[in-house]
ROKEFI-110996 format. One record per atom (N, C-alpha, C, O): atom name; x, y, z; residue number from 1; chain. Coordinates in nm, 3 decimals, padded with zeros to 5 digits. Layout:
BEGIN
  vexro        X        Y        Z  drense  domar
     CA        X        Y        Z     NUM      A
...
END
This chain:
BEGIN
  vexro        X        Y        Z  drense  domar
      N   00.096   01.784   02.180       1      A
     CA   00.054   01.646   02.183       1      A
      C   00.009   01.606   02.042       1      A
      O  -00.064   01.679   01.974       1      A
      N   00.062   01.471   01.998       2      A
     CA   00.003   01.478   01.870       2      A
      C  -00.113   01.367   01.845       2      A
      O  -00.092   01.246   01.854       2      A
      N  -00.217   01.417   01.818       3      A
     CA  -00.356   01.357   01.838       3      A
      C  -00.402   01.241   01.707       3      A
      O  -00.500   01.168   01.712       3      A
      N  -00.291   01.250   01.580       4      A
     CA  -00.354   01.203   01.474       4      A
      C  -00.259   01.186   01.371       4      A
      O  -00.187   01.279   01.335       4      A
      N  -00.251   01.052   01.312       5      A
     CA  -00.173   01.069   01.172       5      A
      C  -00.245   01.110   01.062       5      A
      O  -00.360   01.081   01.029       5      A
      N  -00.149   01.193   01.001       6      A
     CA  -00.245   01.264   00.882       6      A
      C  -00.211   01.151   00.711       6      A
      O  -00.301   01.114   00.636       6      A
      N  -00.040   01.119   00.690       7      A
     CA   00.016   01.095   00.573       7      A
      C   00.109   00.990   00.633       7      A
      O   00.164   00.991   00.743       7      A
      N   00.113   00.910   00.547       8      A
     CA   00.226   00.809   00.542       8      A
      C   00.239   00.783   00.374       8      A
      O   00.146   00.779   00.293       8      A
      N   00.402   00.762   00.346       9      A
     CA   00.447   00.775   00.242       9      A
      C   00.512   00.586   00.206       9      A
      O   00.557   00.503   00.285       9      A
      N   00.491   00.579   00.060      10      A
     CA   00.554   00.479  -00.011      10      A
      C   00.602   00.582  -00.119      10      A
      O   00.580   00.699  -00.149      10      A
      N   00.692   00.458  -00.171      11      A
     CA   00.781   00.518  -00.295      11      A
      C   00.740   00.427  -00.409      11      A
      O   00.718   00.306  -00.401      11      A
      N   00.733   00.504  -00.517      12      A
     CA   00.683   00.407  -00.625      12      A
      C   00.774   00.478  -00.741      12      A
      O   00.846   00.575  -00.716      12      A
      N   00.763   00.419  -00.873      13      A
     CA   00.844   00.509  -00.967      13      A
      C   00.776   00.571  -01.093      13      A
      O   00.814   00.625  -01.197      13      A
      N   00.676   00.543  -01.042      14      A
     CA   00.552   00.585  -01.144      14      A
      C   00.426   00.629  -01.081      14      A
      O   00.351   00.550  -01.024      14      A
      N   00.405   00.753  -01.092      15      A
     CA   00.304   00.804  -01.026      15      A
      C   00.180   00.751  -01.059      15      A
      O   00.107   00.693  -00.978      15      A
      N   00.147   00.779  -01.224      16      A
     CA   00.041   00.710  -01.254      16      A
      C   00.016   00.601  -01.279      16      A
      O  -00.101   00.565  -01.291      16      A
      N   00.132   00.508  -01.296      17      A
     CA   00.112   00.353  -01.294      17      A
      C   00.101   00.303  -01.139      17      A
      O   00.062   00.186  -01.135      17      A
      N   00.130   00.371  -00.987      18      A
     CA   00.129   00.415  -00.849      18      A
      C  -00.103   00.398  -00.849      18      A
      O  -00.179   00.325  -00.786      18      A
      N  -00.121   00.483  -00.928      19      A
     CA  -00.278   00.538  -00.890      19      A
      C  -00.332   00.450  -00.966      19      A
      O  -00.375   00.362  -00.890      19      A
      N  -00.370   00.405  -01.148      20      A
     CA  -00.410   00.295  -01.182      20      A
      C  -00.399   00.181  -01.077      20      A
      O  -00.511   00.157  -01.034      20      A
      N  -00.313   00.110  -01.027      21      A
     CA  -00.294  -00.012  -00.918      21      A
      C  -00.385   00.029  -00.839      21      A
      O  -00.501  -00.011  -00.845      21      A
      N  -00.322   00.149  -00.720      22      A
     CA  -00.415   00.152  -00.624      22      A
      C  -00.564   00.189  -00.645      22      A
      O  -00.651   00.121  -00.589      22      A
      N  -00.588   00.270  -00.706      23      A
     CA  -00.723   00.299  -00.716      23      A
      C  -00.806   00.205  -00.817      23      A
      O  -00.924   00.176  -00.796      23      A
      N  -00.732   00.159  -00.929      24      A
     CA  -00.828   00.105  -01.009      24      A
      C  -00.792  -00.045  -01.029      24      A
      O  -00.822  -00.102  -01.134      24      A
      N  -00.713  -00.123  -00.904      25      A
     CA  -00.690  -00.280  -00.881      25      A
      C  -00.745  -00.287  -00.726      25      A
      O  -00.848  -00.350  -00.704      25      A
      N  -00.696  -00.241  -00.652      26      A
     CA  -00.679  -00.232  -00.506      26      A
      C  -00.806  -00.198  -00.447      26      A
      O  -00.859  -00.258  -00.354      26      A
      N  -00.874  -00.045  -00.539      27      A
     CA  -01.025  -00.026  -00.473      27      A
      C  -01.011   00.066  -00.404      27      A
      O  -01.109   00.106  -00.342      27      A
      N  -00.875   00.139  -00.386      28      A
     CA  -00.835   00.304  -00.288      28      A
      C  -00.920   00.427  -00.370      28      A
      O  -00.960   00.409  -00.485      28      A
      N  -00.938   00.527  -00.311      29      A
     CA  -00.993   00.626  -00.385      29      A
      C  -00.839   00.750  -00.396      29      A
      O  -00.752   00.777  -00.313      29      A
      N  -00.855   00.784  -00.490      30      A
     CA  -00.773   00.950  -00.513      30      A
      C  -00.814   01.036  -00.389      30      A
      O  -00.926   01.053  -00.343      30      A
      N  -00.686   01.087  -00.346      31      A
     CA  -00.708   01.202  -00.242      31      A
      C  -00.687   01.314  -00.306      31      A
      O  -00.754   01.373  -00.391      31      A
      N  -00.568   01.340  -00.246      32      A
     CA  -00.530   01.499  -00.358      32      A
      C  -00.430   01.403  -00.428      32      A
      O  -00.386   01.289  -00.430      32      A
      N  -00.424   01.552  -00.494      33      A
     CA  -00.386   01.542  -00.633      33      A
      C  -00.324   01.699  -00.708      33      A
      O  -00.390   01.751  -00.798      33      A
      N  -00.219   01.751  -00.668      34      A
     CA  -00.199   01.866  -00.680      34      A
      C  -00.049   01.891  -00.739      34      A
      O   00.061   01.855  -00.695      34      A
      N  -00.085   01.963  -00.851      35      A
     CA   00.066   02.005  -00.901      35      A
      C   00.115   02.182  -00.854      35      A
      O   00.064   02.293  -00.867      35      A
      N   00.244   02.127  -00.794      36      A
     CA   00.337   02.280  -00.769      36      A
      C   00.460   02.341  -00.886      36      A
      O   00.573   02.339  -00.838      36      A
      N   00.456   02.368  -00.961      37      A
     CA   00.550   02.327  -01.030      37      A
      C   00.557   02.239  -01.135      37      A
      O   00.482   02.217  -01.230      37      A
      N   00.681   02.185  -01.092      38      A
     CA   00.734   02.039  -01.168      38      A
      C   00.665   01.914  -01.072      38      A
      O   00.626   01.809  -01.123      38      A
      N   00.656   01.950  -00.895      39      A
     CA   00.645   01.878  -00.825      39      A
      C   00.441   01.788  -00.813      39      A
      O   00.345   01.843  -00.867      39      A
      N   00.432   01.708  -00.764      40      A
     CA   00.329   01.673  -00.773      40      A
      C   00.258   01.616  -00.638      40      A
      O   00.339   01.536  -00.592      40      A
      N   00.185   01.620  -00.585      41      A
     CA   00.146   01.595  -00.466      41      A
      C   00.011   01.514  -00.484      41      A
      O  -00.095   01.571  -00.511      41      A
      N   00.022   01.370  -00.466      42      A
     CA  -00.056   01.280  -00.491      42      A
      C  -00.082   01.175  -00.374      42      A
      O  -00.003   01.100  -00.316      42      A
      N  -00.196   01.192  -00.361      43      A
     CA  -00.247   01.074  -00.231      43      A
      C  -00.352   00.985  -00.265      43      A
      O  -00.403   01.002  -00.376      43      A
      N  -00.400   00.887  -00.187      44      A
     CA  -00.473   00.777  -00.185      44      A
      C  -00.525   00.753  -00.070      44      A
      O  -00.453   00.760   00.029      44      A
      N  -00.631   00.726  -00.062      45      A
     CA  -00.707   00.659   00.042      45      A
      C  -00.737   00.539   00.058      45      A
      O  -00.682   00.460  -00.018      45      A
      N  -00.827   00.490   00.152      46      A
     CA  -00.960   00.388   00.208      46      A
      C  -01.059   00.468   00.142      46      A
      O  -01.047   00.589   00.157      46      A
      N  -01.172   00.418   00.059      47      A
     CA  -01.296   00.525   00.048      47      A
      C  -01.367   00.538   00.144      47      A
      O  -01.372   00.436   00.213      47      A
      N  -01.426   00.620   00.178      48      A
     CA  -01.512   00.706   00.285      48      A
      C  -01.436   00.775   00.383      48      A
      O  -01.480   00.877   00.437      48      A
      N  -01.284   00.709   00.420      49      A
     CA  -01.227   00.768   00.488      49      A
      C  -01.125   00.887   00.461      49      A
      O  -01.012   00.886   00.412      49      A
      N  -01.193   00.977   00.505      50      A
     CA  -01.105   01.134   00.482      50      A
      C  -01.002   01.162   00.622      50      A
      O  -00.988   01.277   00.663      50      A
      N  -00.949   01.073   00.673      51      A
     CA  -00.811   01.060   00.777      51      A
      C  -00.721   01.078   00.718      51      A
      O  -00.679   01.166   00.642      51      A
      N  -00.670   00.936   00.780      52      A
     CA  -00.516   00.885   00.681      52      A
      C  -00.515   00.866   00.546      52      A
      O  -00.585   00.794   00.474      52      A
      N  -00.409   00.956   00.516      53      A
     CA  -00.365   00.929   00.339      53      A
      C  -00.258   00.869   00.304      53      A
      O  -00.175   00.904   00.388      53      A
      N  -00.194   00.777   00.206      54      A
     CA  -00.080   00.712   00.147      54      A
      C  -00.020   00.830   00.020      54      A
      O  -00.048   00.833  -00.100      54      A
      N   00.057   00.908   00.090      55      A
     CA   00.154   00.975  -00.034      55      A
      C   00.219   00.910  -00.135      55      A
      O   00.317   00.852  -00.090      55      A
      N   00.204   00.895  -00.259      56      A
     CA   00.290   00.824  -00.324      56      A
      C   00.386   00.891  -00.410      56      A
      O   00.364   00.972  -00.500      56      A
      N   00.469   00.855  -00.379      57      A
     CA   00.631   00.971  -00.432      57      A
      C   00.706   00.937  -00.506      57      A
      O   00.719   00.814  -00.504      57      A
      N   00.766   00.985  -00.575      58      A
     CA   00.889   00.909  -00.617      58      A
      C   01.020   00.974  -00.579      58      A
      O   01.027   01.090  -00.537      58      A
      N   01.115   00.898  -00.594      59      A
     CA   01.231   00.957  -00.562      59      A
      C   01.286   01.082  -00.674      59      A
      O   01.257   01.103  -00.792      59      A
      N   01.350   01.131  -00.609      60      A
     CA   01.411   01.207  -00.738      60      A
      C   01.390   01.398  -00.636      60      A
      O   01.380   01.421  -00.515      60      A
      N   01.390   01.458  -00.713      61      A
     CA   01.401   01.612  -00.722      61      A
      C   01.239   01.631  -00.671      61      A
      O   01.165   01.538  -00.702      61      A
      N   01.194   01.715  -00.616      62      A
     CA   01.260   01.816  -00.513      62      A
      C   01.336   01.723  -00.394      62      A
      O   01.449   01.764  -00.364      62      A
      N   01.300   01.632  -00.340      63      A
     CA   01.301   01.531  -00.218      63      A
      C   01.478   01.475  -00.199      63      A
      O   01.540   01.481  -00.093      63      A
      N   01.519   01.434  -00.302      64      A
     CA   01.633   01.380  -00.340      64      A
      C   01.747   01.415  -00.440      64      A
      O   01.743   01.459  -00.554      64      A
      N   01.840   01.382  -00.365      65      A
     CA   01.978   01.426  -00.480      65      A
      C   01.958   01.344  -00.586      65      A
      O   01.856   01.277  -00.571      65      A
      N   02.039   01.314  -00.726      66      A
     CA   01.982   01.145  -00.792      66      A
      C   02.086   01.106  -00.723      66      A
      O   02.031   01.002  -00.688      66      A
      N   02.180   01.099  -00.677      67      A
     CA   02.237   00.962  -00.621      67      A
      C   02.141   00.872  -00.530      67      A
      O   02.116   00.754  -00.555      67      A
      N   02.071   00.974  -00.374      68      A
     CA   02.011   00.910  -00.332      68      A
      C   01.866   00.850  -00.425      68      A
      O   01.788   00.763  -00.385      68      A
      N   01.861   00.911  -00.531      69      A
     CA   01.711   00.887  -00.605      69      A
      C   01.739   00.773  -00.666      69      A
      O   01.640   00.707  -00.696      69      A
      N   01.818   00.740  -00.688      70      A
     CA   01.907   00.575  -00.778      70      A
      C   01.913   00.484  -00.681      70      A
      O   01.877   00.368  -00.701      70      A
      N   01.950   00.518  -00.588      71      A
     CA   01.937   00.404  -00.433      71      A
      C   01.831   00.387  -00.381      71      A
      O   01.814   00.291  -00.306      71      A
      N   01.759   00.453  -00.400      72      A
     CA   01.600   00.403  -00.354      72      A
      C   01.516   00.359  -00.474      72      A
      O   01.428   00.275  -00.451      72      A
      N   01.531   00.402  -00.594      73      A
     CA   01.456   00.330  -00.715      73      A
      C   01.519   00.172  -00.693      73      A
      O   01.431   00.086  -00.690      73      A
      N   01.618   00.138  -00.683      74      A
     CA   01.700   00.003  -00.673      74      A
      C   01.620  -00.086  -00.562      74      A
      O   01.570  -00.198  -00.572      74      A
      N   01.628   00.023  -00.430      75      A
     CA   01.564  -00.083  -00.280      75      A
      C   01.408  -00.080  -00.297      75      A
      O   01.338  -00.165  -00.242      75      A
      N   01.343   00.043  -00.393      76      A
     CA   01.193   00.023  -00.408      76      A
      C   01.172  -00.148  -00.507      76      A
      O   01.095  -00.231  -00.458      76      A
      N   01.246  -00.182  -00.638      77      A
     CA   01.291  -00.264  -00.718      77      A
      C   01.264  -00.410  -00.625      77      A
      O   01.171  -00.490  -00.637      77      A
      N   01.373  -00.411  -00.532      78      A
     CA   01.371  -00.510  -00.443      78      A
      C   01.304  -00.592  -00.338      78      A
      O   01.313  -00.704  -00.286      78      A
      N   01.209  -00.453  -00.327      79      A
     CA   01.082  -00.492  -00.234      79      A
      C   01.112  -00.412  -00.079      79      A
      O   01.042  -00.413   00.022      79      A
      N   01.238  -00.348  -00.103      80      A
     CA   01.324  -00.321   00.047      80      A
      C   01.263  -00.208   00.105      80      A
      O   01.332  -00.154   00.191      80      A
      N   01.163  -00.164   00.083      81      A
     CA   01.116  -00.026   00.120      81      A
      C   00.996  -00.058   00.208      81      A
      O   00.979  -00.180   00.210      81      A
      N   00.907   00.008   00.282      82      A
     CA   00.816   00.054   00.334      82      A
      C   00.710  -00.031   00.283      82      A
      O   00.710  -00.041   00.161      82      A
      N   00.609  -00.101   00.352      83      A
     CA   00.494  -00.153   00.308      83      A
      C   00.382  -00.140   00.374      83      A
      O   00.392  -00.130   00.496      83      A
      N   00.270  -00.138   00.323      84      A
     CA   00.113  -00.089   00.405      84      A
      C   00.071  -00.261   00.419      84      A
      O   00.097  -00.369   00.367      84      A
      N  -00.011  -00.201   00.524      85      A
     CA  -00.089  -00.284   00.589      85      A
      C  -00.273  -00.255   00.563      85      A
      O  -00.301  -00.136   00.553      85      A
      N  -00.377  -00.341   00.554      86      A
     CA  -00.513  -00.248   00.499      86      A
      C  -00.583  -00.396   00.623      86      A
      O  -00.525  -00.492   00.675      86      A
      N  -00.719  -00.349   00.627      87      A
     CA  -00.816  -00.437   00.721      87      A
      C  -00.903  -00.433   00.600      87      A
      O  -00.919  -00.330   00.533      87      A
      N  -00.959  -00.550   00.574      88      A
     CA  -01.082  -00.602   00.550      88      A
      C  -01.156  -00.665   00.583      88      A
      O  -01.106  -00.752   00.655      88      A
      N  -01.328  -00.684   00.567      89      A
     CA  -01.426  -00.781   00.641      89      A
      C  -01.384  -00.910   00.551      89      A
      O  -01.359  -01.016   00.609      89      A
      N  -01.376  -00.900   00.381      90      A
     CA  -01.369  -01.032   00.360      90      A
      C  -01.253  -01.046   00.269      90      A
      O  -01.264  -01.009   00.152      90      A
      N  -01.111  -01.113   00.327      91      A
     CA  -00.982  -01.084   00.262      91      A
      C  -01.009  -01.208   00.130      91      A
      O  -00.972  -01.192   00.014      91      A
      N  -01.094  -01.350   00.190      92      A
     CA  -01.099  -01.462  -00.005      92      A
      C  -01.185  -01.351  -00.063      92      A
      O  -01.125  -01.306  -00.160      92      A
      N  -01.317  -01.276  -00.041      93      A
     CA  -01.377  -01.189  -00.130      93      A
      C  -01.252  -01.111  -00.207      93      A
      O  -01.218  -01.178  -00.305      93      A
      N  -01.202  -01.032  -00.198      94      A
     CA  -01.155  -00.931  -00.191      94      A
      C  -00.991  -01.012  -00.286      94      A
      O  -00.911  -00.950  -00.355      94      A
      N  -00.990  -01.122  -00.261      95      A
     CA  -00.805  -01.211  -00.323      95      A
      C  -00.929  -01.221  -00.469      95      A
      O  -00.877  -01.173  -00.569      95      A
      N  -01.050  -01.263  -00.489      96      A
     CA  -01.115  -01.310  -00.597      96      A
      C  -01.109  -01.218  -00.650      96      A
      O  -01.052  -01.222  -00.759      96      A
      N  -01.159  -01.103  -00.609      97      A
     CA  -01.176  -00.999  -00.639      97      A
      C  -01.024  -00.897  -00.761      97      A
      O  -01.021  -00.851  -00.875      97      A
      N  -00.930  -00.907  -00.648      98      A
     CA  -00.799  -00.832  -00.706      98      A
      C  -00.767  -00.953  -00.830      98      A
      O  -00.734  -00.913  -00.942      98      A
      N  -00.777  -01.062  -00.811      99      A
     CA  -00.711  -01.146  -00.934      99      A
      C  -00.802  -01.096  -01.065      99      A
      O  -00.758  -01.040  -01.165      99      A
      N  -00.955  -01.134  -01.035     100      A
     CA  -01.038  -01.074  -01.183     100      A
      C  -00.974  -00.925  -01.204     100      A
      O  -01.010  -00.882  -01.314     100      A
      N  -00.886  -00.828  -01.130     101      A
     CA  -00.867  -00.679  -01.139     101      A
      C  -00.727  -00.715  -01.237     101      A
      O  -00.656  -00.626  -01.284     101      A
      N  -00.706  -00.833  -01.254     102      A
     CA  -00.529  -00.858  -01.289     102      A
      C  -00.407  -00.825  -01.204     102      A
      O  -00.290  -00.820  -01.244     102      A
      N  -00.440  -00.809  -01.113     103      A
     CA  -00.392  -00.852  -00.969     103      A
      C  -00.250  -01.019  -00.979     103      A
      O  -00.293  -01.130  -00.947     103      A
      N  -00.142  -01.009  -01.010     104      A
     CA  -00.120  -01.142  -01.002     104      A
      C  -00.017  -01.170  -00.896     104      A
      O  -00.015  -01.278  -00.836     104      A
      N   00.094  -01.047  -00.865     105      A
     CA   00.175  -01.059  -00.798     105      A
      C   00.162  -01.080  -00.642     105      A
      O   00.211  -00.996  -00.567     105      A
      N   00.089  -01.204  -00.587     106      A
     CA   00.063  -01.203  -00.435     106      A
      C   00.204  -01.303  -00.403     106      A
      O   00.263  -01.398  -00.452     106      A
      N   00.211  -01.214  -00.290     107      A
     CA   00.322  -01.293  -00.204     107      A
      C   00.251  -01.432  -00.107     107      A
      O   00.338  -01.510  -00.067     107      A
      N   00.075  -01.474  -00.058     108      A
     CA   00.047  -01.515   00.002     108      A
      C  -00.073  -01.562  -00.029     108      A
      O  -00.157  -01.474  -00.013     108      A
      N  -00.123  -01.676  -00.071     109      A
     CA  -00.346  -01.627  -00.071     109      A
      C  -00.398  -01.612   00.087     109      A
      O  -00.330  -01.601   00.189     109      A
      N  -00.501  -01.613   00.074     110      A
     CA  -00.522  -01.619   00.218     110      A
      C  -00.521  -01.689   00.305     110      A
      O  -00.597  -01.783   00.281     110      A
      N  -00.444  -01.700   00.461     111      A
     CA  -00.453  -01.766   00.481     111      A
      C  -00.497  -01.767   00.626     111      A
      O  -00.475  -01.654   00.670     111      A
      N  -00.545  -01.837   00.712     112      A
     CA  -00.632  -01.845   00.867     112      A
      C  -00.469  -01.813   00.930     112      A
      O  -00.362  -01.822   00.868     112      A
      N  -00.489  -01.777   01.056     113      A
     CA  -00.374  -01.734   01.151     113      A
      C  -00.410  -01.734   01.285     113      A
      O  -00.473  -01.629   01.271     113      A
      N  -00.420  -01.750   01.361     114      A
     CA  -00.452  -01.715   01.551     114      A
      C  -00.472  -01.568   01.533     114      A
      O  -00.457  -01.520   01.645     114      A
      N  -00.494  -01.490   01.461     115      A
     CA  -00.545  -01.333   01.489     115      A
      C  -00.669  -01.288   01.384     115      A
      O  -00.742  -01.189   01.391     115      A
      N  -00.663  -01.411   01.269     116      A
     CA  -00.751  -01.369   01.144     116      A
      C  -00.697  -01.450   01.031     116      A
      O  -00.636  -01.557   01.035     116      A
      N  -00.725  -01.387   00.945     117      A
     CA  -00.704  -01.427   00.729     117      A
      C  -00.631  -01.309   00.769     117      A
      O  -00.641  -01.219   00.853     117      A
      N  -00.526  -01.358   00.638     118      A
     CA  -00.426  -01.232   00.568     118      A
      C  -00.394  -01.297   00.452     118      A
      O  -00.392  -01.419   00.439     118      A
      N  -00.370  -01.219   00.370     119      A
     CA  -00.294  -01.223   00.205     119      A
      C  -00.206  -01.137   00.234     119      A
      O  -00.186  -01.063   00.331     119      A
      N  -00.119  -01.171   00.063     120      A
     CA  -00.028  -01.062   00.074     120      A
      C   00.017  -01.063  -00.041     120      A
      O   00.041  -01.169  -00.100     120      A
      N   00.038  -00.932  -00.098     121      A
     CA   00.064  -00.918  -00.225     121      A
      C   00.198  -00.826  -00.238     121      A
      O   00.271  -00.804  -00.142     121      A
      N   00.221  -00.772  -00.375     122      A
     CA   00.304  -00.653  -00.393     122      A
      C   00.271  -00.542  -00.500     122      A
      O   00.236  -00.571  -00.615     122      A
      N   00.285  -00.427  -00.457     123      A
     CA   00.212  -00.355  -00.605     123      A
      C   00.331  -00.365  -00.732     123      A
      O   00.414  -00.455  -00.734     123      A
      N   00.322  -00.253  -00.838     124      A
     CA   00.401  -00.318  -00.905     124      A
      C   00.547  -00.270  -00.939     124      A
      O   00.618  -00.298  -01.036     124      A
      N   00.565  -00.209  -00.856     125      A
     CA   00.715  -00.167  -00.755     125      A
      C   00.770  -00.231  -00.703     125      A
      O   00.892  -00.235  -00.718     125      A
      N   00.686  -00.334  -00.595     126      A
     CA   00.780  -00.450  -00.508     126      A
      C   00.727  -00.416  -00.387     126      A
      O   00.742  -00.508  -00.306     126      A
      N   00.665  -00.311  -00.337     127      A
     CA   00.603  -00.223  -00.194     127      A
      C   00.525  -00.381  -00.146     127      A
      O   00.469  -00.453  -00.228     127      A
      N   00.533  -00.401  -00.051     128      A
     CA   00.486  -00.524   00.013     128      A
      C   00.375  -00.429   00.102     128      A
      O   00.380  -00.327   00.170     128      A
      N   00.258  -00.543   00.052     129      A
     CA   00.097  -00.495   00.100     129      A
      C   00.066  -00.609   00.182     129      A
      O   00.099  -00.721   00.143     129      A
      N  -00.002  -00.590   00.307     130      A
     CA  -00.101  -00.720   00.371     130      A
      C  -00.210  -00.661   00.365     130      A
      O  -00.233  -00.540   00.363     130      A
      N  -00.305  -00.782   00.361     131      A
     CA  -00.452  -00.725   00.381     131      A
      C  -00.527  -00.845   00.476     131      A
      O  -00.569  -00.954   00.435     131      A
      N  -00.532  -00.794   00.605     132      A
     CA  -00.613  -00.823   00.715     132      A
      C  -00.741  -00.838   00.751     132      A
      O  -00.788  -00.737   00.804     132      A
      N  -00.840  -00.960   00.738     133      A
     CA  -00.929  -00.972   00.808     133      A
      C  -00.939  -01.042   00.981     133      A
      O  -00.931  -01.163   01.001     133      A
      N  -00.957  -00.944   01.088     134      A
     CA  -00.939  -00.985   01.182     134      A
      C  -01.031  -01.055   01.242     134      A
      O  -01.150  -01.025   01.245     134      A
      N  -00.963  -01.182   01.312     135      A
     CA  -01.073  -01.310   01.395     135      A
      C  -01.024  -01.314   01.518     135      A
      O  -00.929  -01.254   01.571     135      A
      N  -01.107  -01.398   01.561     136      A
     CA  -01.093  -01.390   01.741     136      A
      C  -00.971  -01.474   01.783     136      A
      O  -00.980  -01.596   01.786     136      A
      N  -00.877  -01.419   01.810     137      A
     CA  -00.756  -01.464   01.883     137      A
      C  -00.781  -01.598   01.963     137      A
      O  -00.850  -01.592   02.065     137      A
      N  -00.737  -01.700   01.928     138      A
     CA  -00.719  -01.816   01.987     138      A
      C  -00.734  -01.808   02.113     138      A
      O  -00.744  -01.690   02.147     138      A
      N  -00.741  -01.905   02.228     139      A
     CA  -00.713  -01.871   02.368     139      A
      C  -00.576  -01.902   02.376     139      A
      O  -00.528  -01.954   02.275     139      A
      N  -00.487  -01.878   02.491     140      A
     CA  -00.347  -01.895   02.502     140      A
      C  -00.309  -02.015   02.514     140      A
      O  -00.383  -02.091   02.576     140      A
      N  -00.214  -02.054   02.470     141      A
     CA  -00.163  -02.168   02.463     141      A
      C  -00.102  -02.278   02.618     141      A
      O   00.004  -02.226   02.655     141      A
      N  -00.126  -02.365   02.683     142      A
     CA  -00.059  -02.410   02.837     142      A
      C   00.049  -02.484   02.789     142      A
      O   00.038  -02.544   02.682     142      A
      N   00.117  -02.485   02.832     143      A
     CA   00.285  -02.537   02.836     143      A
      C   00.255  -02.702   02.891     143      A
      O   00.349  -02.779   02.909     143      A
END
C-alpha cells in the first residue's frame, strides 16, 4: 500500500540557476543536495516541511539518451513540461513579495476565483507554477 509521496520531479536546464529561483526568489529551502559521480541529486522544499521534495533534473546523462535530452530541453523551453502547484495564506503578500525578489515572469497576478486567489507565474525554464490561497467555495449555483 503506498502511504506517501516522497519526490516529484521538474526539469530545468540549470541546476543552479533551478536553486537561486527556487530558494532564493520563491522562498523554497534546499533539501539534498548530493553528488554521485558526474550525477547530482538536488531537491527543494516548502520550509519546515521534511515530506514532499521537488527533484530538479536536467535532462541529459545518466537519465537520458541526448536525443531524448534535446527533446525535452526544447518542451522544458516551451513551457510543455510538468508544473507545481504551492498553497499560500497570503498569495497579493507573497506576488509583492516575488516581484521586489525580481520575480517578473507571471503568467497571472492574483486573482479571486469560487475556490480562492491564485497567481501564476513561470520559473526561468518555462515550468508553469500556481500559487494558491484557498477561500470558501461559493455556494452552488441554481439553474
Amino acid at each position: 500500500m503506498i502511504t506517501k509521496l516522497n519526490v516529484a520531479t521538474i526539469y530545468v536546464l540549470d541546476k543552479e540557476e533551478a536553486l537561486d529561483f527556487y530558494v532564493g526568489k520563491l522562498g523554497l529551502e534546499k533539501g539534498n543536495d548530493v553528488r554521485q559521480g558526474g550525477y547530482r541529486w538536488l531537491t527543494v522544499r516548502v520550509p519546515g516541511e521534511h515530506g514532499t521534495e521537488i527533484s530538479l533534473e536536467e535532462p541529459g546523462s545518466p537519465l537520458h539518451d541526448e536525443a531524448t535530452a534535446a527533446q525535452l530541453r526544447e518542451l522544458i523551453t516551451k513551457g510543455a513540461m510538468s508544473g507545481l502547484v504551492f498553497i499560500s495564506d497570503d498569495v497579493r503578500g507573497l506576488y509583492e513579495t516575488l516581484k521586489s525578489r525580481g520575480v517578473t515572469d507571471f503568467t497571472q497576478e492574483p486573482t479571486d476565483h469560487f475556490y480562492g486567489t491564485d497567481m501564476g507565474l513561470r520559473d526561468p525554464f518555462g515550468n508553469a507554477i500556481r500559487i494558491l490561497q484557498q477561500g470558501k467555495v461559493a455556494a452552488a449555483a441554481t439553474a
